[in-house]
DRENLO-673755 format. One record per residue (C-alpha): residue number from 1; residue in three letters; x, y, z. Coordinates in steps of 0.001 Angstrom, whole numbers. Example, Ala and Ser with C-alpha at 12.3 -4.5 7.8 and 13.67 -1.06 7.14 Angstrom:
! DRENLO-673755
> resi	resn	x	y	z
> 1	ala	12300	-4500	7800
> 2	ser	13670	-1060	7140
END
This chain:
! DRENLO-673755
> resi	resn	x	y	z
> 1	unk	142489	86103	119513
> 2	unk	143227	86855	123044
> 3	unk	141098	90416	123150
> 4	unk	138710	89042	121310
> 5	unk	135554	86833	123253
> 6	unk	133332	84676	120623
> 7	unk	129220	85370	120963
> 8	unk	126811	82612	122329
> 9	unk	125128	80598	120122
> 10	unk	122064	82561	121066
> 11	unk	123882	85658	118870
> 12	unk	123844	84069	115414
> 13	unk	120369	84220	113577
> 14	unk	121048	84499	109919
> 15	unk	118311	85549	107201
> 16	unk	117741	84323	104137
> 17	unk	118577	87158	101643
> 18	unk	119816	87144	98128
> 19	unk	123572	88414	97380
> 20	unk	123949	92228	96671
> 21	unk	124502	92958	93104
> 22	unk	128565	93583	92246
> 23	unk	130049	96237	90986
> 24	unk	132826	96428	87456
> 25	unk	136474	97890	88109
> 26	unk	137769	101333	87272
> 27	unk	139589	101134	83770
> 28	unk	142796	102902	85450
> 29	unk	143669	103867	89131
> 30	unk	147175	104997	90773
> 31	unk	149953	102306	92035
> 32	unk	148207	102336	95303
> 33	unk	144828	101324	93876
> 34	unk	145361	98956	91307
> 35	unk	144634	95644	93216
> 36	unk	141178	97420	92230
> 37	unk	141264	96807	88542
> 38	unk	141704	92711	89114
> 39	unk	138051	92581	91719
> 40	unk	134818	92602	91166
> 41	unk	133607	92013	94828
> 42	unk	130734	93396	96665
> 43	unk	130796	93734	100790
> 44	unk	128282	91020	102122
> 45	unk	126362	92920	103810
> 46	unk	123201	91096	101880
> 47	unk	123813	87372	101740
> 48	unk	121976	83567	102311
> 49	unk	123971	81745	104373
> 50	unk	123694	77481	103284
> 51	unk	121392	75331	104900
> 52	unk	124252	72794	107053
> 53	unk	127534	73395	108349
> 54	unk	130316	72946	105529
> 55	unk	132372	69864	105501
> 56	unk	135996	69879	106738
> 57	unk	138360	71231	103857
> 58	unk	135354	73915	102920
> 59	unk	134775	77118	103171
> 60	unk	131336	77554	102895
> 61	unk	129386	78880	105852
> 62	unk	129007	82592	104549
> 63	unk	129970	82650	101100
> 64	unk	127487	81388	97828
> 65	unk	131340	79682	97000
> 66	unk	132328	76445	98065
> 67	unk	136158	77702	98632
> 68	unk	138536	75280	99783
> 69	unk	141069	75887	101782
> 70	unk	144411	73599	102159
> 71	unk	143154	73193	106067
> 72	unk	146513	74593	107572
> 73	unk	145433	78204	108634
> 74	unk	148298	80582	110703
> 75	unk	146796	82858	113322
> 76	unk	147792	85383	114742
> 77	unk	146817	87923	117833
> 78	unk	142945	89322	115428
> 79	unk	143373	87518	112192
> 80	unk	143626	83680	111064
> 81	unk	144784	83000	107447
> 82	unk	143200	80525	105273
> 83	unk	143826	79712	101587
> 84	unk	143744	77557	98886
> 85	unk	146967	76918	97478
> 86	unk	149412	80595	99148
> 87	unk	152871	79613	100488
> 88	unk	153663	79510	104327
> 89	unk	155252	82806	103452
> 90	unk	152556	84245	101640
> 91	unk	150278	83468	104233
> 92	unk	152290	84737	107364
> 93	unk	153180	88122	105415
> 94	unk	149267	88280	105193
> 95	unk	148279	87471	108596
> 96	unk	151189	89840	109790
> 97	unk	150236	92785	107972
> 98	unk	146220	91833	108738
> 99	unk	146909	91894	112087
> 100	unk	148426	95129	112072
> 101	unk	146015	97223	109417
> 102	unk	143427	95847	112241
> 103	unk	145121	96713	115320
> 104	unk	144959	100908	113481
> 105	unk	141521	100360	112690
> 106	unk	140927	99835	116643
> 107	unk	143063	102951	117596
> 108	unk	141954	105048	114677
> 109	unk	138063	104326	115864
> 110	unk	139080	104936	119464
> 111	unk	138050	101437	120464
> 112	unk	139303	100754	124138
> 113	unk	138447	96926	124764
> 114	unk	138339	95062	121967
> 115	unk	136679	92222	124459
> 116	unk	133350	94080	123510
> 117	unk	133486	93392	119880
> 118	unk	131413	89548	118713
> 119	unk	132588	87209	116517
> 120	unk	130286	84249	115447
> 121	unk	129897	81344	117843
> 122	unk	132269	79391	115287
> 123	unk	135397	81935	115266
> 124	unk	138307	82587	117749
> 125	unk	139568	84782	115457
> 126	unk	138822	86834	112416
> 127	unk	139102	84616	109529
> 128	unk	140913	85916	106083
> 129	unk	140940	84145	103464
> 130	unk	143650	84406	100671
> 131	unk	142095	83431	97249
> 132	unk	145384	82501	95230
> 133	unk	143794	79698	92424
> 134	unk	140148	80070	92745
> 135	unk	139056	82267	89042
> 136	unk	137503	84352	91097
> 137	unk	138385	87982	91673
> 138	unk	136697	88915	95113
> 139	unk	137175	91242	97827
> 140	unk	134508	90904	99942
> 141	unk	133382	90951	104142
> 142	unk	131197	88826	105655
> 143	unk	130248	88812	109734
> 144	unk	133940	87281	110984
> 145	unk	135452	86652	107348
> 146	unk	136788	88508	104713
> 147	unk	137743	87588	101235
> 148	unk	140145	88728	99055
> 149	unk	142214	87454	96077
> 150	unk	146144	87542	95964
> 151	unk	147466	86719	92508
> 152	unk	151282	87398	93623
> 153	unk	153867	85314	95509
> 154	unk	154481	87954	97532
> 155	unk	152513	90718	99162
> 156	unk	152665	94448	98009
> 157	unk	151604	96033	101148
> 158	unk	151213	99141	99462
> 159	unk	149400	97876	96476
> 160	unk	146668	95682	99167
> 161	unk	147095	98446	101864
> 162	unk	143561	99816	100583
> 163	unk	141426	96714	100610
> 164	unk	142518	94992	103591
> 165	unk	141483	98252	105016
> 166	unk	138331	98613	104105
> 167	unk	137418	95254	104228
> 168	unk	138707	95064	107881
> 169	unk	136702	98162	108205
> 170	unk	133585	96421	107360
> 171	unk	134546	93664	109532
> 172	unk	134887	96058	112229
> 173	unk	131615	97088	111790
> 174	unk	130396	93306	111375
> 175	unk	131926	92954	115096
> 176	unk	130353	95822	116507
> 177	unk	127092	94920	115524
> 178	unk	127615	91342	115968
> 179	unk	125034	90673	113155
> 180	unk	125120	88425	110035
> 181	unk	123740	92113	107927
> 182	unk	125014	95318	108628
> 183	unk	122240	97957	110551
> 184	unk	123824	101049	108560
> 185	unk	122722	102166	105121
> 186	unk	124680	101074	102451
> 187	unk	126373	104663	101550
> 188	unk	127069	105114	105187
> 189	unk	129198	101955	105125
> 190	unk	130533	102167	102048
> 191	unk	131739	105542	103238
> 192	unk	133597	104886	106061
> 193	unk	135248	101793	104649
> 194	unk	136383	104035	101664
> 195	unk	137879	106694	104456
> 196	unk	139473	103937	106186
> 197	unk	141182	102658	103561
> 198	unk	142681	106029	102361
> 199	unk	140093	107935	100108
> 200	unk	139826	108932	96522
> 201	unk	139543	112492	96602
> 202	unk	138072	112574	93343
> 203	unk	135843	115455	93706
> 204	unk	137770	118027	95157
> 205	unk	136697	121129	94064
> 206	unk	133083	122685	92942
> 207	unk	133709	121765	89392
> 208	unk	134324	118408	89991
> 209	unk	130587	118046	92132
> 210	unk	129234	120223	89505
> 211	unk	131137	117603	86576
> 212	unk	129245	114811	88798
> 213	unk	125771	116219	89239
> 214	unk	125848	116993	85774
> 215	unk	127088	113692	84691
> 216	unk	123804	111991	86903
> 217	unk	120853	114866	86201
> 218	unk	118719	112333	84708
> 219	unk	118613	110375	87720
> 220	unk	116445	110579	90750
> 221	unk	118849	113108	93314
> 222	unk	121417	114011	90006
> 223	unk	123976	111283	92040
> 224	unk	123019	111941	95305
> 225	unk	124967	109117	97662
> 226	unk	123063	109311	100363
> 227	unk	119746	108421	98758
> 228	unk	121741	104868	98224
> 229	unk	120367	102770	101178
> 230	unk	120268	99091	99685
> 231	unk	122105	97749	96983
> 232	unk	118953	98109	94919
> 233	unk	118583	101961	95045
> 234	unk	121381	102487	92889
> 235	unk	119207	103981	89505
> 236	unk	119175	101664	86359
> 237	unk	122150	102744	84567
> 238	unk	123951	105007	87034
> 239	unk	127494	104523	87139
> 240	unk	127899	102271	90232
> 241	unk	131670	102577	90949
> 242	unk	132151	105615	90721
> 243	unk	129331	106458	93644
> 244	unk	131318	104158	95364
> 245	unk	134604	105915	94760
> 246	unk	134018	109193	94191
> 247	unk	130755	110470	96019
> 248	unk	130610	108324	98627
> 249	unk	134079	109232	99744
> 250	unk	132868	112945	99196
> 251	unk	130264	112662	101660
> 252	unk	132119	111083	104803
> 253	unk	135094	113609	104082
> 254	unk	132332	116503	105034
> 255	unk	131165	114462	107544
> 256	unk	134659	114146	109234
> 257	unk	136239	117072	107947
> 258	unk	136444	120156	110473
> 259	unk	135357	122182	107812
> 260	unk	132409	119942	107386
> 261	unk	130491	117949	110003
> 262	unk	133231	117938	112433
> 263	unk	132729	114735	113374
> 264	unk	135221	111136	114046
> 265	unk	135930	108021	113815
> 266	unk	134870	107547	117088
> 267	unk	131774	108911	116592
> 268	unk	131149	106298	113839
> 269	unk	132097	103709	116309
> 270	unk	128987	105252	118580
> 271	unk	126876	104778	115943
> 272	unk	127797	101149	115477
> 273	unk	127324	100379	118922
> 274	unk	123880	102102	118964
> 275	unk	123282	100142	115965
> 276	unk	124017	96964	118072
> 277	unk	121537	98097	120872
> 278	unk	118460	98258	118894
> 279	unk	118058	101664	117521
> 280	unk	117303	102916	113904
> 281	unk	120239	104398	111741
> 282	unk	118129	107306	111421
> 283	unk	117744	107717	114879
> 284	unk	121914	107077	115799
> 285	unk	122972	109404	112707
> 286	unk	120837	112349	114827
> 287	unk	122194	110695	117627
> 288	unk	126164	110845	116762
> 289	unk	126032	113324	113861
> 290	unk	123715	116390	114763
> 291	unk	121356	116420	112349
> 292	unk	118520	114459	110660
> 293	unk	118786	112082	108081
> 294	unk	116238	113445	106002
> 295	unk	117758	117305	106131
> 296	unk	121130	115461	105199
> 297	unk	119590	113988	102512
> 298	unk	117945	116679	101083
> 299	unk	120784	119902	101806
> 300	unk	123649	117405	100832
> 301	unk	124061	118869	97388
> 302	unk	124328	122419	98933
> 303	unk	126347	121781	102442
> 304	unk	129425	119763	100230
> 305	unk	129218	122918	97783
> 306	unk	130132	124997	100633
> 307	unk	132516	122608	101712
> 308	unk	134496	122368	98811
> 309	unk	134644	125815	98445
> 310	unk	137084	126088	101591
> 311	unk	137948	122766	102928
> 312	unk	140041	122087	105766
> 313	unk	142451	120230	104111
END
């Protein structure tokens, strides 16, 4: 990747940490999001990297998977394309169209030199791997890599558009930071990735919020997203993917909306960068966002209710 510099070898000090828990697929979702309904991935923002380097054919260095990979991989100017068993073709249609749903996600987050971003010591480039045979159905991001299973000859761009792009947002992030786990709190991340990639736009109006908050009053917050921090925050019970479609999205519309937070992508990008320098999330979501973490918490409920009630859009 010619914009792209690798980090020292001084940059990579993975942790030991188990795998985030994963999340089932919707039942039914529009043309554009049904490459949903066939993954049950999880970003890897939590995972236990193995003890020695992986052996020549492998892919094992970040994932709990040995994947193996047919050892020809096609690169292009951000992206390099492994995969088990995809065609030339399929392959180059996925490294084209990587290439370019990354080169938006650098001018959509305002990101001027792309020379600032860190890969791990052992990438040129950012590493995508087409799962074609493997069982598995997986669309996940690790620090360099992302995952993410292809079960057609050919590539629907409109029908992938989604998950490339919010795994490539992750990965984004991943680069910023330059860190084997992501600094940000899980709904934060989760958030943007969902923007990225398009939205849901589930809960549009005050009945829908008040449908929702209904729908999770016996839980701690009634559904609250931004209580979600860790994987493990998520109540026993609560419907995990739909706080990851539906109020997750709601809250980083508000945040970005002009008739919210008035806030950008580029402001996002700020935070990862402060992120990268040391500070808390709390103290870069003051920082790039204007208010405290805690009031956001707790006025979240009432600040999207008068949202809704005259977005922008």
């Amino acid at each position: 990747m010619r914009r792209i510099d690798s980090a020292g070898k001084s940059m990579y000090r993975p942790r030991m940490i188990p795998p985030p828990a994963c999340f089932p697929p919707p039942a039914v979702f529009p043309l554009l999001l049904m490459a949903l309904l066939f993954f049950r991935g999880c970003d890897g923002e939590k995972i236990a990297p193995p003890q020695k380097e992986p052996e020549p054919g492998s892919w094992l260095l970040y994932s709990q998977i040995d994947w193996t990979h047919d050892g020809a991989p096609l690169s292009g100017e951000f992206c390099k394309v492994y995969s088990d068993q995809a065609s030339k073709d399929l392959k180059l249609q996925c490294l084209e169209f990587a290439d370019k749903m990354f080169e938006e996600i650098l001018t959509g987050f305002g990101v001027k030199d792309a020379g600032e971003l860190i890969l791990p010591p052992e990438n040129d480039r950012i590493n995508v791997y087409i799962n074609v045979a493997h069982p598995e159905n997986i669309a996940h991001a690790y620090w360099g890599t992302i995952f993410i299973t292809v079960r057609t000859p050919e590539l629907d761009t409109l029908l992938y558009k989604y998950l490339f792009k919010h795994e490539l947002t992750h990965e984004l992030e991943f680069l910023v930071e330059g860190k084997v786990n992501l600094l940000s709190e899980l709904w934060f991340r989760e958030a943007i990735a969902i923007y990225s990639g398009g939205g849901f736009k589930r809960i549009k109006t005050v009945e829908d919020l008040d449908q929702w908050m209904l729908e999770n009053e016996n839980f701690p917050g009634q559904g609250n997203p931004v209580l979600i921090k860790e994987w493990t925050d998520f109540p026993d019970g609560a419907s995990i993917d739909r706080y990851y479609w539906y109020a997750f999205d709601l809250a980083m519309r508000y945040m970005l909306d002009p008739a919210g937070l008035s806030r950008t992508c580029q402001d996002v990008l700020d935070l990862f960068f402060e992120l990268r320098e040391g500070s808390t999330f709390e103290m870069a979501f003051l920082n790039h966002f204007g208010i405290g973490l805690k009031s956001f918490e707790e006025e979240f409920y009432e600040r999207v209710r008068d949202y809704l009630e005259d977005p922008w859009d």
